[in-house]
C-alpha positions as CSV (number, residue, x, y, z in Angstrom):
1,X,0.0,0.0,0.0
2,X,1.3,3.7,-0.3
3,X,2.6,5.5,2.7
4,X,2.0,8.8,1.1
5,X,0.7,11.8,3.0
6,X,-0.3,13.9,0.0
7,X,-3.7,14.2,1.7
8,X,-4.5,18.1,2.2
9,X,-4.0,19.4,6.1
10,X,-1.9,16.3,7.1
11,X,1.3,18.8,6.7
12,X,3.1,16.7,5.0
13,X,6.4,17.6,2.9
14,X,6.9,14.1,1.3
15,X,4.9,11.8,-0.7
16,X,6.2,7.9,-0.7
17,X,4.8,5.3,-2.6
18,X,5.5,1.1,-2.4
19,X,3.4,0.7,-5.5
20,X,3.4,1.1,-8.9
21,X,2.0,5.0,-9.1
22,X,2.2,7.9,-10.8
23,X,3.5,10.8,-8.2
24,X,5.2,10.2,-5.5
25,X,8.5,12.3,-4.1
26,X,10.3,8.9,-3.3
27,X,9.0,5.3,-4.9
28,X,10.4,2.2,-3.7
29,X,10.4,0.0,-6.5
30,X,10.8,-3.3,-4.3
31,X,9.5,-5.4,-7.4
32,X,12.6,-5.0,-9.5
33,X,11.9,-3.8,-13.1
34,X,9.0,-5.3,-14.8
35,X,10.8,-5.3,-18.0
36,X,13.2,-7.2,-16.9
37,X,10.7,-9.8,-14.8
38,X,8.7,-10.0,-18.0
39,X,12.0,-11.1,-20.4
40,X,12.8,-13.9,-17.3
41,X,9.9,-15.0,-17.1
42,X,8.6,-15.0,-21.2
43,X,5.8,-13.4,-20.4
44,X,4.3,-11.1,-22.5
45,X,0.5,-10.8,-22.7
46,X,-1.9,-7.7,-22.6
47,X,-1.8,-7.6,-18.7
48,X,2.3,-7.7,-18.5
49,X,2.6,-5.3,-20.9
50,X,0.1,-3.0,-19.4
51,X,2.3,-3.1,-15.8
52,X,5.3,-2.5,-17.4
53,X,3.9,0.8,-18.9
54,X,2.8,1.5,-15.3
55,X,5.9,0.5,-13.9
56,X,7.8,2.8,-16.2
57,X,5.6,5.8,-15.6
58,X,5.4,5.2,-12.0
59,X,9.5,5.0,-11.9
60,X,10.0,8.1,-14.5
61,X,7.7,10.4,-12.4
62,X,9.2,10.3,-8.7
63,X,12.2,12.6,-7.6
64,X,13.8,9.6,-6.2
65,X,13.9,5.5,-6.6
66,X,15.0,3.2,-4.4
67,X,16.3,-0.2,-4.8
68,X,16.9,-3.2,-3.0
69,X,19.6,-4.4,-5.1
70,X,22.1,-3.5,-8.0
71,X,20.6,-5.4,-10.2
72,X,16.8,-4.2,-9.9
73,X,19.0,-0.4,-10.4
74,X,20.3,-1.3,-13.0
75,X,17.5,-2.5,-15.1
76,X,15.6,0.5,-14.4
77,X,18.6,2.3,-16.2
78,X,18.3,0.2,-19.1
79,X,14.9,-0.6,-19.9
80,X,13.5,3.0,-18.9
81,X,16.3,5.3,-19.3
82,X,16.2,6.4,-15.5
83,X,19.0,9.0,-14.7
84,X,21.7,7.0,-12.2
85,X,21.4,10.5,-9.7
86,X,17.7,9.6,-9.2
87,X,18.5,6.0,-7.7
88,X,19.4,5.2,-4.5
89,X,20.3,1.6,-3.1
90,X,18.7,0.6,0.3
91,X,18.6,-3.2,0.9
92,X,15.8,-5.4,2.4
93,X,16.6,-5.9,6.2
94,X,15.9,-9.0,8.1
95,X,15.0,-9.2,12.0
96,X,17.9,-11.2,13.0
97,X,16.4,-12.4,16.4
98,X,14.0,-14.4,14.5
99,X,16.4,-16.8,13.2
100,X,18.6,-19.1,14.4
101,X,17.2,-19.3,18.3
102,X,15.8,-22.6,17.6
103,X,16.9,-26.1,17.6
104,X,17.1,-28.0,14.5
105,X,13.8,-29.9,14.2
106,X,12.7,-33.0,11.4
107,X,14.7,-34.9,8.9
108,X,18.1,-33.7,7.5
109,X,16.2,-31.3,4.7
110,X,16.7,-29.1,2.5
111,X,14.3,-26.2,1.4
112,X,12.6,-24.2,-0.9
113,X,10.9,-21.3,-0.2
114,X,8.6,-19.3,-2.2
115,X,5.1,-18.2,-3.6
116,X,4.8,-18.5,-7.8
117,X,6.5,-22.1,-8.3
118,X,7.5,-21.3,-12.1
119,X,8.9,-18.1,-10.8
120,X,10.4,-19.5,-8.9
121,X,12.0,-22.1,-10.2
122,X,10.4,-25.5,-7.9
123,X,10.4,-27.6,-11.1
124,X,14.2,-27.0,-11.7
125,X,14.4,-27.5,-7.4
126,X,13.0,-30.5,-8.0
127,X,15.3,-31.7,-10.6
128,X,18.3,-30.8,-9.0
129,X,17.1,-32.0,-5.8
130,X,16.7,-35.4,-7.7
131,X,20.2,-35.5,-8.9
132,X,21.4,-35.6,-5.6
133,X,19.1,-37.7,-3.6
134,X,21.0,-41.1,-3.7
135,X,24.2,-39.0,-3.6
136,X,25.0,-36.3,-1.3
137,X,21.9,-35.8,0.4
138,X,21.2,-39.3,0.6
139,X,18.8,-39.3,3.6
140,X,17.2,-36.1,2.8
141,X,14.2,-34.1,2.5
142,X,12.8,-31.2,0.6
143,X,10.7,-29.4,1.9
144,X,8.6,-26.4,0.3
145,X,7.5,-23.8,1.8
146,X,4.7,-21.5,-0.1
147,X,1.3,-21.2,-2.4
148,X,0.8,-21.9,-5.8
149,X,-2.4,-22.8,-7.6
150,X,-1.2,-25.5,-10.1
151,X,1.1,-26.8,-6.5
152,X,-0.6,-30.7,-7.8
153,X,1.8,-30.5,-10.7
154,X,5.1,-29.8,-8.9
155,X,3.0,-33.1,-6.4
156,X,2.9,-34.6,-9.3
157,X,6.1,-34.3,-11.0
158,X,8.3,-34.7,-7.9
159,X,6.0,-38.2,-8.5
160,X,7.4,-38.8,-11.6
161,X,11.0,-37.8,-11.0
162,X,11.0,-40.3,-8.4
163,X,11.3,-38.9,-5.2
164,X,7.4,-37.9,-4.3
165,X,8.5,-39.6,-0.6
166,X,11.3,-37.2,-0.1
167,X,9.1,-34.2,-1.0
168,X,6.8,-32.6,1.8
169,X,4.7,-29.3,0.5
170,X,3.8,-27.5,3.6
171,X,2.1,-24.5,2.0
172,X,1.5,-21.9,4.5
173,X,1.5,-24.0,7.3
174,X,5.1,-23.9,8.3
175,X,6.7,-20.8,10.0
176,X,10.1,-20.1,7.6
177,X,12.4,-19.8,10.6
178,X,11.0,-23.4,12.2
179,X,11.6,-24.6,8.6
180,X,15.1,-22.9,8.6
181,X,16.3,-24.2,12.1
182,X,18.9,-27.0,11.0
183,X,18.5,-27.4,7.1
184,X,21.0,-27.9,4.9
185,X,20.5,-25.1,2.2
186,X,18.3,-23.3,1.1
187,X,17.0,-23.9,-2.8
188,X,16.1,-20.7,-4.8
189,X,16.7,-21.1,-8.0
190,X,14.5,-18.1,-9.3
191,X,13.9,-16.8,-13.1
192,X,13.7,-13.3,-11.2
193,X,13.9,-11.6,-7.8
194,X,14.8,-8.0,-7.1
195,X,16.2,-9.6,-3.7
196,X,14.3,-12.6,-2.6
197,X,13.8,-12.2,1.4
198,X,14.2,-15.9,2.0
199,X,18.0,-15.5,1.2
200,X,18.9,-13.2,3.6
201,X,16.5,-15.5,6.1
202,X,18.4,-18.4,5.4
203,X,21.7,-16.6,6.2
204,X,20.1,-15.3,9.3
205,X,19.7,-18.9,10.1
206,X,23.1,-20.0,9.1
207,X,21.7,-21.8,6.2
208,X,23.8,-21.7,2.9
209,X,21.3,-20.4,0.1
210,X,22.1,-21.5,-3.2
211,X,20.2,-18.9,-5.9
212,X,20.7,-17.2,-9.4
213,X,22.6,-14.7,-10.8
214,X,19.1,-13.5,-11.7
215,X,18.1,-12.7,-8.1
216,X,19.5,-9.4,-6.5
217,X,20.2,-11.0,-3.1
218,X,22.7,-12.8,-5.0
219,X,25.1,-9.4,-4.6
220,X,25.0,-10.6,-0.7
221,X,26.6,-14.1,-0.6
222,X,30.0,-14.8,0.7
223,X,30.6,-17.4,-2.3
224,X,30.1,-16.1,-5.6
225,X,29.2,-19.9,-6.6
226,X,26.1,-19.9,-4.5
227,X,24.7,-18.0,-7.5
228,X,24.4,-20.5,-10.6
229,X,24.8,-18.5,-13.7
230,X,23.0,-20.8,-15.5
231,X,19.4,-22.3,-14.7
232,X,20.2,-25.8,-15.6
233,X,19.6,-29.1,-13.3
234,X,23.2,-30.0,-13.7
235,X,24.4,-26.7,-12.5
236,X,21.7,-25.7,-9.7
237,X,22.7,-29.9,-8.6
238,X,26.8,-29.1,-8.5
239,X,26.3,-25.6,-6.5
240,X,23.7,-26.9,-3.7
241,X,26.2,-30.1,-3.6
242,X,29.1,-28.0,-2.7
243,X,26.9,-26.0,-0.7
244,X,25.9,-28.7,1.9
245,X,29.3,-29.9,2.3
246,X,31.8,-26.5,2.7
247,X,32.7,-26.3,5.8
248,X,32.1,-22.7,7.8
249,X,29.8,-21.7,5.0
250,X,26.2,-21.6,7.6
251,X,28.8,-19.0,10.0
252,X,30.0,-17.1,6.6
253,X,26.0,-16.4,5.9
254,X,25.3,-15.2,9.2
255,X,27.9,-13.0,9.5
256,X,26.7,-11.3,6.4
257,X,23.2,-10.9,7.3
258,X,24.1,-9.6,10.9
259,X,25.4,-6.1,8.7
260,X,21.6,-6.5,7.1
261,X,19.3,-6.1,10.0
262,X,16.1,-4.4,9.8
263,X,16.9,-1.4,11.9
264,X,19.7,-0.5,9.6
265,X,17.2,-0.9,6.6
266,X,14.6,1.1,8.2
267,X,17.1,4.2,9.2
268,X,18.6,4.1,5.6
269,X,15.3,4.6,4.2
270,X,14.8,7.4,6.5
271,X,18.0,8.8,5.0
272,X,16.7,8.9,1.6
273,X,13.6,10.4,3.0
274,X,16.1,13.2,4.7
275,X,17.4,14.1,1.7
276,X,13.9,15.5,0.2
277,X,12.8,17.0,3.8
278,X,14.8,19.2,5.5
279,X,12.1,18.6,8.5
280,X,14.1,15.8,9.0
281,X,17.8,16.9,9.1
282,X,18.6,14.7,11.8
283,X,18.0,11.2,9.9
284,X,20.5,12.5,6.8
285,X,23.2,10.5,7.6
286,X,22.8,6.9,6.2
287,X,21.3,7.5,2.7
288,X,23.0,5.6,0.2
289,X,24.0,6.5,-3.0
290,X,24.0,5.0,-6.3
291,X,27.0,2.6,-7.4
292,X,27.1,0.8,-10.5
């Protein structure tokens, strides 16, 4: 929803919006560019093509734009020509005390976390999760977290692939952290994300997430190869193999996310905010500035 205060006799100097609209002082585009989702994902129908209008009217009319990631900058560059000076970078957060306080619970597991199973990318989980099952993670689950209306076929292709019995779908009845608390990895192998959350969760929770090149969060990982640069079975197999068996890898992650709490997200947003409103001169330091 928007958090703008344009309404008349509120007072108020600033006008921020979290959605895709026309106006605002300072949009947060926390949904990437559509552009770019729409090439990832080959969609292209009268609806997609209709957001990404919005989306590019929405982005070109705000003083400033901020990002969650390099990546989701950068295709706002490229597919709507926004000027670098109007960006500014301010990662997702993640409330630290909410992972890794509890003991590991269930099978040895891995899991997948996500709503939109094509986005992101269950049926190529499910492959590579099948290359490894009488190998390295002999013994082990995967479990997936998250909603999807055609979930039967993913039932239904783990089925086929020959591991429906190592393949619990939990829906929305599983909290992420208890899913978290003592996996293996974490399986993201998405077509697009302007910075998945469940990345820096899984770091929170000392849990090694292996991902794409095509997902922002990627700029976070301590290991380069946790990113597959290719969304192939083969190579999503050979990075969550390495993944599960590196040692000091779940300590790595959490050292990372402990710089990315939410606190620090929230007062860097502020920043930006500071930089239109001079009613708030105090909250200035912090803002981040663009770097490509």
């Amino acid at each position: 929803m928007s958090a703008s205060a344009e309404a008349a006799g509120q007072g108020a100097a600033l006008r921020v919006g979290f959605l895709r609209a026309e106006g605002f002082d300072v949009l947060r585009a926390g949904g990437g560019c559509h552009a770019e989702y729409m090439e990832a994902t080959g969609r292209s129908g009268p609806v997609e093509r209709w957001e990404r209008d919005r989306d590019a009217r929405a982005v070109l009319s705000a003083r400033l734009v901020v990002v969650n990631s390099v990546m989701a900058g950068r295709g706002l560059r490229s597919r709507y020509g926004l000027p670098a000076e109007r960006l500014r970078l301010v990662r997702n957060g993640v409330q630290l005390d909410a992972f890794g306080g509890q003991p590991p619970a269930g099978p040895p597991r891995v899991v997948f976390i996500g709503h939109g199973f094509a986005r992101k990318g269950l049926g190529l989980a499910l492959r590579a999760f099948q290359r490894l099952a009488d190998g390295a993670l002999r013994g082990h689950a995967l479990w997936v977290l998250g909603d999807d209306p055609q979930a039967w076929r993913y039932r239904l292709l783990a089925v086929a692939l020959g591991i429906g019995d190592r393949v619990r779908f939990f829906g929305g009845s599983l909290g992420v952290a208890e899913a978290l608390a003592g996996a293996r990895a974490l399986l993201l192998p998405t077509a697009y994300d302007p910075s998945a959350n469940a990345v820096l969760e899984a770091m929170a929770a000392g849990v090694p997430p292996v991902t794409t090149r095509w997902d922002g969060a990627a700029e976070l990982l301590p290991a380069p190869w946790l990113a597959v640069q290719e969304r192939s079975p083969a190579a999503v197999a050979a990075a969550l193999e390495r993944a599960v068996q590196a040692p000091g890898l779940g300590e790595a992650c959490r050292h990372v996310a402990a710089a990315q709490g939410a606190d620090g997200a929230n007062a860097r947003l502020l920043g930006v905010l500071a930089e239109l409103n001079d009613a708030l001169p105090a909250l200035g330091q912090g803002a981040a500035r663009w770097v490509d």
